[in-house]
N, C-alpha and C positions, 0 to 999 in steps of 0.2 A: 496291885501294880501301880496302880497311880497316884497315891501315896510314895512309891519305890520312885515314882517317875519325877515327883513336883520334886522331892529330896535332892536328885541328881540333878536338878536345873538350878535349882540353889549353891549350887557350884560352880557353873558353866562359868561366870565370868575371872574367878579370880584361879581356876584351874590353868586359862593361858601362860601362867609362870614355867608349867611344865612343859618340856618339849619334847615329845615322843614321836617319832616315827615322820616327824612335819616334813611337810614339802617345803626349804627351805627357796626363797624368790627373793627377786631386790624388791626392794622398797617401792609403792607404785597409790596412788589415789584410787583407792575404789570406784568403782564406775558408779554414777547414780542408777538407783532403782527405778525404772519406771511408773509413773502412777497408771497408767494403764495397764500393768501387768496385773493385777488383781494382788488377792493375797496369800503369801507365801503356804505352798503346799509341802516344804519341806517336812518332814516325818523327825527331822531330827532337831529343828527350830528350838533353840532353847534347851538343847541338852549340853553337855561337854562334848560333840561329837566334831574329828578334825579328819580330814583327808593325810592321809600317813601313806608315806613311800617305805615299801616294805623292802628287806636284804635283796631279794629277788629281782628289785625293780618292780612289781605290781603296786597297783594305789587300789586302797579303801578306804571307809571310813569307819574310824576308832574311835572305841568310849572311853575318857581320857577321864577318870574316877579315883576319889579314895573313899577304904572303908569309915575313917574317919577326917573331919577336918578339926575334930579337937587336938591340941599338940600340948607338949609339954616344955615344948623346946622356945627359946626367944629369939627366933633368928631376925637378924636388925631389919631386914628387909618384907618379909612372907606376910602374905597377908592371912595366915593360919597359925600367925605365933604366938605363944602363950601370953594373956592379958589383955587383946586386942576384943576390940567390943564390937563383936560380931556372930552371928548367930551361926552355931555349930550341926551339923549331921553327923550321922553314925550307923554305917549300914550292921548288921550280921552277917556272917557269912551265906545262909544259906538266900540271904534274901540278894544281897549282891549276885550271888552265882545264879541266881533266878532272873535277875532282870536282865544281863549279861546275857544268860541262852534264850530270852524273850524277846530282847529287841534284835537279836539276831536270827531267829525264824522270822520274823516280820520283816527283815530286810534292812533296817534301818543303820546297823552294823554290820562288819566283816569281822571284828577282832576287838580286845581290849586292853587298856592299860591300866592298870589298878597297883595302886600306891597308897600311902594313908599317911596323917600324921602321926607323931607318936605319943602313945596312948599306953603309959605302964611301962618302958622299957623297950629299946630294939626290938628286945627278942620275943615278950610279949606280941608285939605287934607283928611280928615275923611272923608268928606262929596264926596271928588272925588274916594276913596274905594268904597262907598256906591253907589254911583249912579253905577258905574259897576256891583257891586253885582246884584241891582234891576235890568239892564238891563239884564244879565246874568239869572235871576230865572223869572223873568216876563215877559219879549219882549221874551225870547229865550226858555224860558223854559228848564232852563239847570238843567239837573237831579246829573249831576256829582260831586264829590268830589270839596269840595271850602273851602281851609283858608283862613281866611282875617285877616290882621296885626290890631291891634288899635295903632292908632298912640300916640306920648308923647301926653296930654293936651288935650286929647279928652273927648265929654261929655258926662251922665247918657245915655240918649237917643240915639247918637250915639252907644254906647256900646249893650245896648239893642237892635238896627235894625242888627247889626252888627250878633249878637246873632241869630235873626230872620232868618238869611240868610244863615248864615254857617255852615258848619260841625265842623270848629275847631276856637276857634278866640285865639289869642297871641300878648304879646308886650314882646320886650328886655327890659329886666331889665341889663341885660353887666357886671355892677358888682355886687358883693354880697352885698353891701353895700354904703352908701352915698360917705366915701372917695375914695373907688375904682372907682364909677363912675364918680367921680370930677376931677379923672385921665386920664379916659376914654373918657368923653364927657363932658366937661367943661359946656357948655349951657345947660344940661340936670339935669331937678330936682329927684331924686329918689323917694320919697314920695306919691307929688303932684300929678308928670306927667307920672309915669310910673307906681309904684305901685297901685294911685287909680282906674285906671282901671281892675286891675285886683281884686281889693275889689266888685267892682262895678258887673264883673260878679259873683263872688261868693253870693252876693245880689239875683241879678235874680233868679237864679237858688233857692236860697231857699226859699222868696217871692214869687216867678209866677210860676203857674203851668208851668210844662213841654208842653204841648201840645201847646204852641205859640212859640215855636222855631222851629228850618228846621226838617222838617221829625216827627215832635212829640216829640221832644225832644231836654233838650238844648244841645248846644256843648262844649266839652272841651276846654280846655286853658292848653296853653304852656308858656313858658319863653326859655330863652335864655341868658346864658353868655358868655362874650370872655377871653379864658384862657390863663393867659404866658404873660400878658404884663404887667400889674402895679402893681408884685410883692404878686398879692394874693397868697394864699396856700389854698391846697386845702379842709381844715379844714373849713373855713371860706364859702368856696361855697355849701359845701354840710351843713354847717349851714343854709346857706340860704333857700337851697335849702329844707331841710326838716322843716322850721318854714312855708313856703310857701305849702309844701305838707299839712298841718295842718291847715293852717288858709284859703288857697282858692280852695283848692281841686284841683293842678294841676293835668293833665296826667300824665305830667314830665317834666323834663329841660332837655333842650338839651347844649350842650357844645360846643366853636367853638375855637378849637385852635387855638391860633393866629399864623398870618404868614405877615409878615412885606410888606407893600405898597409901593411904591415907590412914592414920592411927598407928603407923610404923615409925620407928626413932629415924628413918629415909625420906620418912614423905614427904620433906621438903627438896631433898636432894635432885637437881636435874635429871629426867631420862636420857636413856644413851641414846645417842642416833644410831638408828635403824640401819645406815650403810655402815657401821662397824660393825656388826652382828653377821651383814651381808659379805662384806671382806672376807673377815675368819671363816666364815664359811668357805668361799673361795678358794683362798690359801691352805686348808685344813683338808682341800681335794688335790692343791697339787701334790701336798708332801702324800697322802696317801696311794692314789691316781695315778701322779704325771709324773713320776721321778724327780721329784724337785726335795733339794737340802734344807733346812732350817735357814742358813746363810745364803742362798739366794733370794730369799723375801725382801722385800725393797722396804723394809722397815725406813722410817725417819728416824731422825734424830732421839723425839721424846720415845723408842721402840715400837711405835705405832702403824701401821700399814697407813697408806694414800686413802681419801676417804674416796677422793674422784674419779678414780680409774680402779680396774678390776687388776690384782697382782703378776696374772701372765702376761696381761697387756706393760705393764708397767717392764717386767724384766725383758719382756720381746724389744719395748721399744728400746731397753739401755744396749743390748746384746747381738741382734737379729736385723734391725733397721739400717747398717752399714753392712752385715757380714749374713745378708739371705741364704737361706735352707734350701736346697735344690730339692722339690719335692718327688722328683724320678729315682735319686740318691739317697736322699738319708733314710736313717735307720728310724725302727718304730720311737726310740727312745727320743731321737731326734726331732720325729715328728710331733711329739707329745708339746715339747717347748713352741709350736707356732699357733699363736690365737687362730680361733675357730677350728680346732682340732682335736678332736675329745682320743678317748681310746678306741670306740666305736670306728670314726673315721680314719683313725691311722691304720688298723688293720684293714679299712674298706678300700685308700690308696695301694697300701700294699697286695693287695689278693688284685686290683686293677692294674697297677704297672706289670704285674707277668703279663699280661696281653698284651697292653698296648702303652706307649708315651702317654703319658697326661701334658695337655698341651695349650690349655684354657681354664679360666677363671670355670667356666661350665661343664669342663669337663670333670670339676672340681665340685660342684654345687648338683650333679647328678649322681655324687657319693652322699651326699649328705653334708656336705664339709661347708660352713659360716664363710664364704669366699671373700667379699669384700674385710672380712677382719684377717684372714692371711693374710691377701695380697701385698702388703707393705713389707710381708718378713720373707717371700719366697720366692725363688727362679721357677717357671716351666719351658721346658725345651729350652736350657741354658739364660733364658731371658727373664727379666720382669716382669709380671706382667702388667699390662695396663688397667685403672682403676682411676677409678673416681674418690678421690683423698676426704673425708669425714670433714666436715665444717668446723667439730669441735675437737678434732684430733686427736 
């Protein structure tokens, strides 16, 4: 096992490319450590292990792993692409699905995420996901949390066992698009080998009863793009991103700003700023969330969101700051469009106003509801209410 363990910490750093399950935040300086704290009793120090917001809204922490970090593939950016001079792992199956149910009786995990590079062919490699899987839910009887990647070129049946097994399944799709990923990953087809897998589970799922996938039902799918290197905007991924919410029924996409490798044909290329990554995120909740269109994003010119302001704030203020939302009046849908209003809160004003007027910024902030961020966009008891206006506005 500790052989199994030093292996897996020989990944920790360049695994962050992957985004699985992450608790997406803005941008923020980490707090200094204290030197009086002693030293770190973490169990997980030095693994691939990341706090992941799961379908349900529960957080745990996930081992964010491949069977392999040898690849075949030369993607311009990865720090696992073929001919880079860097020293490589290689689990087996049975030993991944050991350390996998191992450091989760010890506590250290809830769930995992195992991916690989490619190693012999998609489908090759599919097949070394999948035997882990089966060892993992059948020799070991593992109850816990499990993504599994589909790899490029993988097959109908593969995708379906994959299905069978997981809680979440996903492939990168990188770019929004055929030329972006011709940028990105030159040997990789968008179409073929990355898209049709994710057709493929959108099939299952409407084809096969739910009761033959993990737990009674199937699993979600993810994607994945990398942002800030071959000149997309951010027009163009959340196009993608919302013909994809339409046609396969993602959870979502997650966004992975890029940040330059060293010994990659990018490593000299600028990293993205960390508030673009934060934006899409953003934006990529209201279309899914808050009822919001493709065409109300407050894109600029070059098709890029604002980097200083968050997207609902942006449309409230062009839309809501002469023409306020009477919070006793509008509808959930309505509500959705006023900063500091999630879903949570709009259904919390509603199931309130049957009792009684809402008639105060506090009678607002005893729902839960960000009050000083309404306040600029909404009437109580017919009026405005009073507030203290933001310095930086």
């Amino acid at each position: 096992m500790e052989d199994t363990i030093a292996k897996l910490a020989l990944l920790n750093q360049d695994m962050q490319v992957e985004v699985a399950e992450d608790v997406p935040a803005a941008p923020s300086r980490p707090a200094p450590r204290s030197a009086a704290s002693g030293p770190c009793e973490d169990p997980a120090e030095g693994l691939p292990v990341s706090m992941a917001c799961l379908p349900d809204g529960r957080r745990m922490p996930l081992l964010k792993t491949l069977l392999t970090s040898a690849c075949e593939r030369n993607c311009n950016y990865c720090a696992f692409r073929a001919g880079r001079d860097s020293r490589r792992v290689t689990f087996k199956p049975d030993e991944m699905a050991g350390a996998v149910d191992r450091l989760t009786q010890r506590g250290v995990i809830e769930g995992a995420f195992l991916s690989s590079g490619l190693a012999g062919g998609g489908v090759r490699t599919q097949d070394k996901l999948l035997d882990t899987a089966e060892v993992l839910r059948k020799k070991l009887n593992y109850r816990g949390y499990l993504h599994l990647k589909l790899m490029p070129g993988s097959e109908f049946d593969q995708v379906l066992r994959a299905m069978q097994l997981a809680d979440r399944v996903s492939i990168n799709l990188e770019g929004p698009n055929t030329k972006r990923l011709q940028a990105l990953a030159p040997q990789k087809v968008f179409l073929e080998e990355l898209l049709q897998p994710l057709r493929w589970v959108e099939q299952i799922r409407r084809e096969r009863p739910g009761w033959q996938g993990w737990k009674g039902h199937w699993p979600s799918s993810t994607t994945q793009f990398v942002v800030g290197a071959v000149g997309e905007n951010d027009l163009e991924l959340l196009q993608a991103l919302e013909r994809l919410n339409k046609q396969v029924r993602l959870a979502r996409g997650y966004f992975s700003a890029f940040s330059p490798t060293r010994g990659t044909p990018f490593e000299n290329l600028p990293a993205c700023n960390p508030w673009r990554q934060h934006r899409l995120y953003q934006a990529s909740f209201l279309l899914r969330d808050y009822g919001f269109a493709l065409e109300e994003m407050p894109f600029q010119n070059a098709g890029d969101l604002p980097l200083e302001t968050d997207p609902k704030l942006a449309w409230a203020s062009g839309h809501l700051k002469e023409a306020p939302l009477d919070v006793n009046r509008a509808d959930k849908a309505h509500l959705l469009r006023i900063p500091g209003i999630g879903p949570k809160g709009a259904l919390a004003i509603l199931n309130a106003r049957r009792q009684n007027k809402l008639r105060s910024l506090e009678d607002l902030r005893a729902l839960g509801i960000i009050a000083a961020r309404a306040a600029p966009f909404i009437l109580l008891d017919g009026r405005r209410p009073a507030y203290q206006p933001s310095l930086f506005g």
